[in-house]
N, C-alpha and C positions, 0 to 999 in steps of 0.2 A: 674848579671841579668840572670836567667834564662827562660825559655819558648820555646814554639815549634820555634819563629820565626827565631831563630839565628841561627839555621844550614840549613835554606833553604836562607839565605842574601848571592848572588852569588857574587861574584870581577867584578862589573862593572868593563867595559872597560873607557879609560878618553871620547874616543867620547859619551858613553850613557851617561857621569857624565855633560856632554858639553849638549846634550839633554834634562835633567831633568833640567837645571838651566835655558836653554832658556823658555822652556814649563812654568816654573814658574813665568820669566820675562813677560811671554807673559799674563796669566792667571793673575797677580797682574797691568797687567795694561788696565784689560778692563776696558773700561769707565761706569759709571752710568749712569742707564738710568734714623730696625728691629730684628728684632729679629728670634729665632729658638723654643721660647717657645708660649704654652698658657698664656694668661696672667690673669692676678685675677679678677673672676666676668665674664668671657667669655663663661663659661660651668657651670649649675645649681648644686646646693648642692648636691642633688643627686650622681651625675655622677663624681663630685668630691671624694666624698666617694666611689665610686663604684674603681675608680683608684688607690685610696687610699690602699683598699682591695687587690687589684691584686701585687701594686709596694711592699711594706710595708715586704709580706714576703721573695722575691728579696733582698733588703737590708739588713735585719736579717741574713740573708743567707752568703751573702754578707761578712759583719762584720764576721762573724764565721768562713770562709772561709778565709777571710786574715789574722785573727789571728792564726788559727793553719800554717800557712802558715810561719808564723814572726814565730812563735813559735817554729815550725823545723826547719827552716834555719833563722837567725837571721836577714843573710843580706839581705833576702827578702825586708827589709824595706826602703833599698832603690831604689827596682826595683819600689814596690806600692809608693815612694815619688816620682820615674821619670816619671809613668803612671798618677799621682794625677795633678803632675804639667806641664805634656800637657796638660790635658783636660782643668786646670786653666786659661792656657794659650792661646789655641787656640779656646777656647767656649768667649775669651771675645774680639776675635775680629770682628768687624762689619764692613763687606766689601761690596764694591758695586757688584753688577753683571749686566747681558746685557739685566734683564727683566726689566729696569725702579725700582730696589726697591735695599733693600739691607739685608742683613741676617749675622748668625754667623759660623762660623767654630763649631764642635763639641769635636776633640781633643779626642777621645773614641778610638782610635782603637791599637796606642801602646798599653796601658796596655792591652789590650787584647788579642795582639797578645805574648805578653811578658809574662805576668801573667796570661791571662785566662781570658773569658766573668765575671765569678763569681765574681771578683774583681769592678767591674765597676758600680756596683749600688749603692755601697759606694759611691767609687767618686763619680756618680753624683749628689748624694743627697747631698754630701757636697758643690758641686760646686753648685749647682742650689740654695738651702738653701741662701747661701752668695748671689747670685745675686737676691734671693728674698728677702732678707731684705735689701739688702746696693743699690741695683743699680734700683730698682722697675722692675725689670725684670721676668717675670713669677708671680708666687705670690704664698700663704703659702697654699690655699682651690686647689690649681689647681699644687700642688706639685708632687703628686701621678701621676698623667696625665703627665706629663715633665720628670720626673724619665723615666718613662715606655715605653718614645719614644726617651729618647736622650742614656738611661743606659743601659737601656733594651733590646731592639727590632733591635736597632742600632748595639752594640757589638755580640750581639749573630748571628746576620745577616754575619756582617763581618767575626768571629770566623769561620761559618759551611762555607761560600765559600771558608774561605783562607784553611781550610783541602783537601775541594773539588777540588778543582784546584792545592794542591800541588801534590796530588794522582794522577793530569796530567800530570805533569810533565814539566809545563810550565815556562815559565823564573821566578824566584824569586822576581826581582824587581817587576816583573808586577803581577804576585799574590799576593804581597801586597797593590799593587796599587792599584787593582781591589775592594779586602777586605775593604779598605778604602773606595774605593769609593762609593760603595754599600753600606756599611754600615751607611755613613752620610746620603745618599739618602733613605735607610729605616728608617730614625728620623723624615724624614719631611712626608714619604708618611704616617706613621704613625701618626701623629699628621694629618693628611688633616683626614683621616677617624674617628676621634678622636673627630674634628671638625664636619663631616658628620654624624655621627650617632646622636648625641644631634641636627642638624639643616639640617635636611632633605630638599630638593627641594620639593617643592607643585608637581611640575608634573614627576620628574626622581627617586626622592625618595633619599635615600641614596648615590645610584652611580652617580647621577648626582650632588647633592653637593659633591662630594668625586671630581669628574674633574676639580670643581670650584675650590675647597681647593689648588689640585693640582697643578692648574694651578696658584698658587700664589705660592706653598710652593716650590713644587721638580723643578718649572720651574726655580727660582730663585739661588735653590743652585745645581745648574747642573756644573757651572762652579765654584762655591768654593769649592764642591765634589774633582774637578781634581786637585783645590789647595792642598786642604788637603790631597789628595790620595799623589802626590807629595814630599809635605812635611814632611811626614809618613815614605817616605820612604827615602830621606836625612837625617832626623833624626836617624832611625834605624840603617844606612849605618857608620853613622860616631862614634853611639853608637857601632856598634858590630867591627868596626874596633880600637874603643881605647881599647875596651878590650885584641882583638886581639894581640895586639902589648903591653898591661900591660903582657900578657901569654907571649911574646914573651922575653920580657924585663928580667920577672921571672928566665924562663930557662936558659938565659947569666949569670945571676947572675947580670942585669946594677945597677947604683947606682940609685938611686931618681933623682936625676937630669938630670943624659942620659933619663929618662924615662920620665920626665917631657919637655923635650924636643924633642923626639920622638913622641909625643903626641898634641902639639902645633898647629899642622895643623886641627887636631879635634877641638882642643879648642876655635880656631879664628874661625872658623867655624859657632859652634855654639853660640859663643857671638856676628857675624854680624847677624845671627836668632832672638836672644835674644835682639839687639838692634832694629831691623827692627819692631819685633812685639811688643817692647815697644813704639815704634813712632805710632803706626796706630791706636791704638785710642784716639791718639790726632789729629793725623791729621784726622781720621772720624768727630769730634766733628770741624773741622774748617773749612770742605769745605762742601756742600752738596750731600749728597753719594746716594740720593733718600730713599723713607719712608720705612719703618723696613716693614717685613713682616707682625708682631704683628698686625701694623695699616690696612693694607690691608687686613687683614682675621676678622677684626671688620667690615671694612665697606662691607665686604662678607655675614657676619653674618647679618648684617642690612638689607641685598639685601632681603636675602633668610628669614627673619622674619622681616617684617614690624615692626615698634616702640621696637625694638634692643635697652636695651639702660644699657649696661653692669654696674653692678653694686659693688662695691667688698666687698666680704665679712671679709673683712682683713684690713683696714686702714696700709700702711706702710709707708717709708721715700720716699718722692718724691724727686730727685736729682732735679737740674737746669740744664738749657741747659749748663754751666756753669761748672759745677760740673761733670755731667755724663759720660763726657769723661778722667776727671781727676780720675775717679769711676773705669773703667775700667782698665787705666794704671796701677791703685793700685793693680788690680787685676793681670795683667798682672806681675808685678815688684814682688808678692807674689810666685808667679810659677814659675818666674825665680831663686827666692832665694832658691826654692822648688828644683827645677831641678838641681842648682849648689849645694844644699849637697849632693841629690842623688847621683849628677856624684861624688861627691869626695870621698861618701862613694863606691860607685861600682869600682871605676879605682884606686883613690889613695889610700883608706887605703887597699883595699886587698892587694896593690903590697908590701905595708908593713908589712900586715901579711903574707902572703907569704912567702918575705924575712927572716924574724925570725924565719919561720918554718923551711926554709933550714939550717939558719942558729943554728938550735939548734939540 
């Protein structure tokens, strides 16, 4: 995997390594008191289209941008399948937070910092695409508008501070912390203004619906922001330390199995990750976590336009309450299948190719 991030990822000490897991313990267990998209029929044909316009050549882009990318370096493909399958994986979990509602992680900001903003409007079109047809989340007329705030506006957010603050020179972990954390937090203030300009307040106009929005969207993922900043960067930490130690292995000349075993403490690692976040949308789907934001930014819409009465222009698959948790895991358990070829092409086969190259 290459990208800017891996030579600014400092050697925590074990006390910070001891801090980021309490901080996470602590942030996964606030209590409740939705969703991270527009949902379908929430914003007029128009405005749909207008989104459409903006996101559409973003993802052209996109696409063009990571194929020449595979196309020079082969094994690119599996840094863009590690960046594909966080976003898979952490966009489909729905957590409580401490405003009374509950919302999604975004998952955007690895591959970004790994690959590049460019890279990320692919994924989201692909990731939002699947949650628009299989989970009824977002929807197909309000696609462009969900791109544009989760792929978009998000990654490139995160991208320009995490250069900015590396230029300071400021601890590593916490510049990617930050990048993360800002950058989830510019998906939702985006989306509130998104929401604000089609349903202006009768008497503050725009920026008074925009504090409304706000105060449903950014209030709620304030503290899954720090999850995710968090979790950004344990992930990063144990991806750039197995590489570390596959380069290390290389140079000994170890065998596959010293190296598969040198490695082990990354790999448990991230399969108690992989199991944690395959539990949590089942367990969201069994307890009550409080209403998606999706729902609160309707009955906002209704506040702020009397006789609101969202219509879609898209008929898709309605899950069951039943169903939609089991919807998500699917999606979750596709990311982790994602994620474990990636890791096996980025750690195990290079230390293979590698091998054979010395050895020939």
């Amino acid at each position: 995997m290459t990208g800017p991030v891996y030579s600014y990822i400092s050697k925590t000490s074990t006390m910070n390594k001891r801090i980021y897991l309490l901080l996470l313990m602590l942030a996964l267990g606030l209590e409740p008191l939705g969703a991270m998209h527009i949902m379908e029929g929430f914003i007029p044909l128009k405005w749909c289209i207008i989104w459409y316009l903006i996101a559409l050549p973003f993802v052209v882009f996109s696409y063009r941008f990571v194929a020449r990318q595979i196309k020079a370096t082969p094994r690119m493909k599996s840094s863009f399948a590690l960046a594909a399958a966080y976003t898979f994986i952490l966009s489909a979990l729905k957590m409580p937070s401490v405003a009374g509602s509950s919302s999604h992680l975004t998952g955007t900001t690895l591959g970004t910092l790994t690959i590049g903003p460019m890279a990320m409007p692919l994924v989201g079109a692909i990731v939002l695409l699947f949650q628009a047809l299989l989970l009824a989340h977002g929807g197909i007329s309000t696609l462009g508008a969900n791109i544009f705030s989760l792929s978009i506006a998000g990654p490139f957010v995160a991208y320009a501070l995490f250069r900015l603050l590396t230029s300071a020179r400021l601890p590593k972990s916490l510049v990617i912390f930050i990048a993360t954390f800002c950058g989830s937090m510019a998906t939702y203030i985006v989306t509130s203004f998104q929401l604000a300009v089609v349903y202006p307040d009768a008497v503050t106009g725009v920026m008074g619906a925009a504090w409304k929005f706000l105060g449903i969207f950014a209030i709620t993922q304030v503290p899954l922001s720090i999850i995710e900043g968090i979790l950004t960067v344990i992930v990063l930490r144990l991806l750039e330390k197995s590489q570390a130690k596959t380069a290390t292995s290389v140079k000994a000349s170890s065998t596959q199995s010293s190296t598969k075993s040198s490695l082990r403490p990354q790999f448990i690692w991230l399969s108690i990750l992989a199991v944690v976040c395959l539990a949590l949308p089942i367990l969201a789907g069994l307890f009550d976590i409080g209403a998606g934001t999706d729902d609160q930014a309707g009955e906002m819409i209704g506040r702020l336009t009397p006789g609101f009465n969202p219509t879609p222009f898209l008929e898709s698959f309605e899950p069951s309450e039943f169903a939609e948790p089991l919807l998500f895991a699917l999606q979750v358990a596709i990311g982790i299948a994602l994620f474990a070829w990636g890791y096996y092409q980025l750690i195990y086969k290079r230390h293979q190719t590698k091998q054979k190259e010395q050895e020939a």
